[in-house]
Every structure is written in C-alpha cells, then in structure tokens.
C-alpha positions as CSV (number, residue, x, y, z in Angstrom):
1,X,73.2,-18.1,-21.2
2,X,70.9,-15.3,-23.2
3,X,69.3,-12.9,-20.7
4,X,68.0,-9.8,-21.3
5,X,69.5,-8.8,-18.1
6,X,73.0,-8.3,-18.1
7,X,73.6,-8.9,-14.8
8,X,72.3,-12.2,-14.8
9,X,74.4,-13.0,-17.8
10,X,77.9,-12.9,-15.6
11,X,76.5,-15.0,-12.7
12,X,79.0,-17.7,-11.6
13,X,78.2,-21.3,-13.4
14,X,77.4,-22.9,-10.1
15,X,74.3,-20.8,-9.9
16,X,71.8,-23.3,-12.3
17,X,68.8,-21.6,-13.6
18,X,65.0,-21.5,-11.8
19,X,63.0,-24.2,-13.0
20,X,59.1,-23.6,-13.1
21,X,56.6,-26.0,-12.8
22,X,53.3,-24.2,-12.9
23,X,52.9,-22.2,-10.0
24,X,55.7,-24.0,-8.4
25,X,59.3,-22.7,-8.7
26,X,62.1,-25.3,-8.1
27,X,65.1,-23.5,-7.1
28,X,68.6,-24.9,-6.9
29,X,70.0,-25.1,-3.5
30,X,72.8,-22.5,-4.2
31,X,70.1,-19.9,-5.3
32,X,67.8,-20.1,-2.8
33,X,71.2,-20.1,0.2
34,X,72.0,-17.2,-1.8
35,X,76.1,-18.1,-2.5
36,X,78.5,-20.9,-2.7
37,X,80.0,-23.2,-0.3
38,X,83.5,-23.1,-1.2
39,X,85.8,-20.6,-2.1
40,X,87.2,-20.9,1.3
41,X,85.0,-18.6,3.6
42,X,84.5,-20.4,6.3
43,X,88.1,-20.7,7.2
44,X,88.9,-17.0,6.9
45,X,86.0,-16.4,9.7
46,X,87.4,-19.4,12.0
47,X,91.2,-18.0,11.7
48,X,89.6,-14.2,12.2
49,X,87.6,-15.1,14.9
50,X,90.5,-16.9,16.8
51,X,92.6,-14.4,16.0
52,X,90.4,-11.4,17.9
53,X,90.0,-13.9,20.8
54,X,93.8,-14.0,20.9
55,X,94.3,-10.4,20.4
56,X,91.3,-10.0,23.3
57,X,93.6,-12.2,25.4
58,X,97.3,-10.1,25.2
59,X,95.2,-6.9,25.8
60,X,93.5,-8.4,28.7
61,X,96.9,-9.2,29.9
62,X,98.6,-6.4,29.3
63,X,95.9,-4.0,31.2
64,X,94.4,-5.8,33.5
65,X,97.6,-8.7,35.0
C-alpha cells in the first residue's frame, strides 16, 4: 500500500481500503466499527468483569458478614 500518509501505511491488513462511488463512500465493515473482532477482547472484559464482581463479593463479606 502507497500513501502519502505514513500512518496509514502501517494499518493492520484486515482494515481494506475506502471505496468511492461518486458521492457515495463504501466503507468496509471493520473501518466504519473502527477495530477488529478478534484478537481476543471480548474475553479479557468477561474474565475482568467477573473477576471485580468476585472481588466486590469477598469485600462485601469481609466488612459487612
């Protein structure tokens, strides 16, 4: 890929380049939600989410039973 911007020249190769079509711009779907899907991130907010609610839980016991 040739940019003139070299910021846009170490983009990951899932992002596909803008297509225009006259005043219409067709945007791949993992430009326009603005990342990717994998790499794994919705498990490490599941397993740190459950993990504050334990956490949450032992403090709650420990002050308050």
């Amino acid at each position: 890929m040739t940019t003139d911007n070299p910021a846009r020249a170490t983009r990951a190769p899932e992002y596909k380049p803008v297509e225009h079509h006259g005043k219409e711009v067709d945007e791949p779907t993992t430009n326009a939600r603005q990342g990717v899907e994998n790499h794994n991130v919705r498990y490490v907010l599941w397993i740190s989410t459950g993990a504050v609610v334990v956490l949450f839980g032992i403090l709650y016991l420990i002050f308050f039973a």
